[in-house]
C-alpha positions as CSV (number, residue, x, y, z in Angstrom):
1,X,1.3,15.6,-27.9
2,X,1.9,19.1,-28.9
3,X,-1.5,20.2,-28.3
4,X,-1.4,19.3,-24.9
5,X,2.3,21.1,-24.4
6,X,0.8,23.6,-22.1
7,X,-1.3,21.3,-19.6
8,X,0.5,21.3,-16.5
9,X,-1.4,18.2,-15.6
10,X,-0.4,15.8,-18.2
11,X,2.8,15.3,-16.4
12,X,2.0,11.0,-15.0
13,X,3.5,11.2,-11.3
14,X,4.1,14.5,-10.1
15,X,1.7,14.5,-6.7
16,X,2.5,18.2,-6.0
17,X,1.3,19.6,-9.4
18,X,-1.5,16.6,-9.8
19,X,-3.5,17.3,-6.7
20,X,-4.4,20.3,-8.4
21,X,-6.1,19.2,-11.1
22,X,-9.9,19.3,-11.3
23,X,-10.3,15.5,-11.1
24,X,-7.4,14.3,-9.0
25,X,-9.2,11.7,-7.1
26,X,-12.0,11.0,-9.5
27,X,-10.7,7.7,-9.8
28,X,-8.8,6.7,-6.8
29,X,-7.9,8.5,-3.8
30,X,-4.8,10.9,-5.0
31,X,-4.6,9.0,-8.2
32,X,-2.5,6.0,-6.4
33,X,-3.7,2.1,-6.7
34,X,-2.4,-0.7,-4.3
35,X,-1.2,-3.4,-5.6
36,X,-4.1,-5.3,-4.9
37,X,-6.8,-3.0,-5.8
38,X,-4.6,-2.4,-9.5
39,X,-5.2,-6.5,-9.0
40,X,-8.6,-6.2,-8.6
41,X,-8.8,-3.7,-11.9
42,X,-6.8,-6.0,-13.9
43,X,-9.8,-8.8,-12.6
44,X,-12.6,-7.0,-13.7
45,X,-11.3,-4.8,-16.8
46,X,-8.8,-7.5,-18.5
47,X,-9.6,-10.4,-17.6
48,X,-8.5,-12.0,-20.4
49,X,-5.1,-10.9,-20.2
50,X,-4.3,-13.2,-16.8
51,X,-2.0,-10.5,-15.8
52,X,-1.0,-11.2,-12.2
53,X,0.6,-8.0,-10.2
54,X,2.8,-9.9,-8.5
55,X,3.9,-12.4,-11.0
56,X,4.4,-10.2,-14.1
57,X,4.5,-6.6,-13.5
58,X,6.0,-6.8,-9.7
59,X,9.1,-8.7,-11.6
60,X,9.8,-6.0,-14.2
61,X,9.8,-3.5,-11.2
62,X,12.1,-5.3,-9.1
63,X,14.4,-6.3,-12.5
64,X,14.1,-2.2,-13.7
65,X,15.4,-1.3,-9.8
66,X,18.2,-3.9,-9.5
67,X,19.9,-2.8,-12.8
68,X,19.4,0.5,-12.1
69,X,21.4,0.5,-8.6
70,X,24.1,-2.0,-10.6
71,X,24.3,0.8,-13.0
72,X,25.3,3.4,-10.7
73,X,27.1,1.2,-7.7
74,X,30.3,2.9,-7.7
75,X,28.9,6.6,-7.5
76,X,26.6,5.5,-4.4
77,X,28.5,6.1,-1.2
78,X,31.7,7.2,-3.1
79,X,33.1,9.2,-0.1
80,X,32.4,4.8,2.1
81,X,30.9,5.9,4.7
82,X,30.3,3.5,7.5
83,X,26.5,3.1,8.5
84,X,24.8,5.0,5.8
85,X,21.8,4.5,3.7
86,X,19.6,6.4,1.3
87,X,15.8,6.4,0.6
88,X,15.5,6.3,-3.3
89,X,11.7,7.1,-5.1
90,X,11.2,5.1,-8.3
91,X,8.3,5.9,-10.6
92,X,7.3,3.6,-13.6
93,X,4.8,3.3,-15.9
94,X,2.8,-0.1,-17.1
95,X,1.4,0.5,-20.6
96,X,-2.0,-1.1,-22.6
97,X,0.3,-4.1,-22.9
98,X,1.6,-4.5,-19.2
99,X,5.1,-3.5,-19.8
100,X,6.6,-1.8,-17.3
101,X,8.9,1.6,-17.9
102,X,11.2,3.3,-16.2
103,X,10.4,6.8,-15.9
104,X,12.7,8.4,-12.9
105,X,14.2,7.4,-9.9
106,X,14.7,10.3,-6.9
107,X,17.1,10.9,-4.5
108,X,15.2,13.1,-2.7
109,X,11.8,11.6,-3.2
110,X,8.5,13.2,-1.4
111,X,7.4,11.5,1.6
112,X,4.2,13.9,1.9
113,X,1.0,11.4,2.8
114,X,-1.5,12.8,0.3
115,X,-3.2,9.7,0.0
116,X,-4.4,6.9,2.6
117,X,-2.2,4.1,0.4
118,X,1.0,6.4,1.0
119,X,0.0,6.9,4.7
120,X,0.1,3.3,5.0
121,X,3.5,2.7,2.4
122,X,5.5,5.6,3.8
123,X,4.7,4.9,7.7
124,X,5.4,1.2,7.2
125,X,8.7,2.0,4.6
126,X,10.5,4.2,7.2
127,X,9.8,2.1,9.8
128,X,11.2,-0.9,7.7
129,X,14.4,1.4,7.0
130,X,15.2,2.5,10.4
131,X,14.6,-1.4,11.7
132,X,17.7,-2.8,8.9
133,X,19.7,0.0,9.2
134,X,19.5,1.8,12.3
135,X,18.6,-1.6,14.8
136,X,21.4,-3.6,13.0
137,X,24.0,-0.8,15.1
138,X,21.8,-0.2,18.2
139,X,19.7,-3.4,18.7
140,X,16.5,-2.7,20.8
141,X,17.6,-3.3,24.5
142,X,15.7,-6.4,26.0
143,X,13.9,-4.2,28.3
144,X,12.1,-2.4,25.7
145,X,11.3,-5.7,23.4
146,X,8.3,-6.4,26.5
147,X,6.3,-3.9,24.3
148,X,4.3,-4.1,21.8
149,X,5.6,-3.3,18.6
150,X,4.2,-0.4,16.5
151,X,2.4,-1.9,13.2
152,X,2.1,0.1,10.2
153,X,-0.4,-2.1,8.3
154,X,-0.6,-2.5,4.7
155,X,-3.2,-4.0,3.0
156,X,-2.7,-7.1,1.8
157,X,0.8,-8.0,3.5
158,X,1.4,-9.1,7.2
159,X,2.7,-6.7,9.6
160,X,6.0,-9.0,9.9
161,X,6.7,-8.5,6.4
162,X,9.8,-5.9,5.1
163,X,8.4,-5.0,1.9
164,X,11.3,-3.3,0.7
């Protein structure tokens, strides 16, 4: 609203102007929710609604994303380069009545870990990343595959899991 016009802090998503704030955190750790603990909310809070993360607001991401690469296909990669990918940040919004909206998507997006539930995402999203783009050109050599891999666990899905 207009009487709000000069809070810096009303702005929804913007980590580097939010941690700021005098209760960043009050809540959640850096104001984030997994999925399964927005789950859990949803449980306790609205139970009457039968919301399900996964079934009806996890859909209307995944829709919102979809259309919006369709929208712009030919301007992504116009030069066709070979072997190229980009990391792109989306951030949405899910109002009183579980709708989800599109508010921005980022070509450059932050990959700071200001909060343990991006520590987890971002470790385990670049990893996914570099394993179908850049292991798809330069497959592990069989000497290395004798080790272990490197898990980024996120709560909630197995390690074996591209969640992108």
């Amino acid at each position: 609203t207009k009487d709000h016009i000069n809070n810096r802090f009303v702005h929804l998503i913007n980590n580097a102007i939010q941690m700021h704030a005098h209760n960043c955190g009050q809540y959640e750790d850096g104001n984030q929710m997994s999925f399964a603990h927005f789950q859990q909310y949803l449980d306790k809070c609205h139970p009457e609604k039968g919301v399900k993360v996964e079934r009806d607001i996890w859909v209307q991401i995944k829709s919102i994303v979809r259309k919006s690469v369709l929208a712009v296909k030919r301007k992504l990669n116009c030069a066709n380069r070979k072997y190229c990918f980009e990391v792109f940040g989306y951030d949405f919004l899910v109002d009183a009545d579980f709708n989800v909206w599109f508010i921005e998507a980022n070509t450059n997006p932050c990959l700071e870990e200001s909060s343990e539930l991006l520590k987890s995402l971002l470790r385990r999203m670049v990893d996914n990343a570099f394993r179908i783009t850049v292991d798809a050109l330069f497959p592990p050599m069989p000497q290395y595959m004798a080790f272990p891999k490197k898990a980024y666990p996120v709560e909630g899905y197995p390690d074996d899991v591209n969640l992108w």
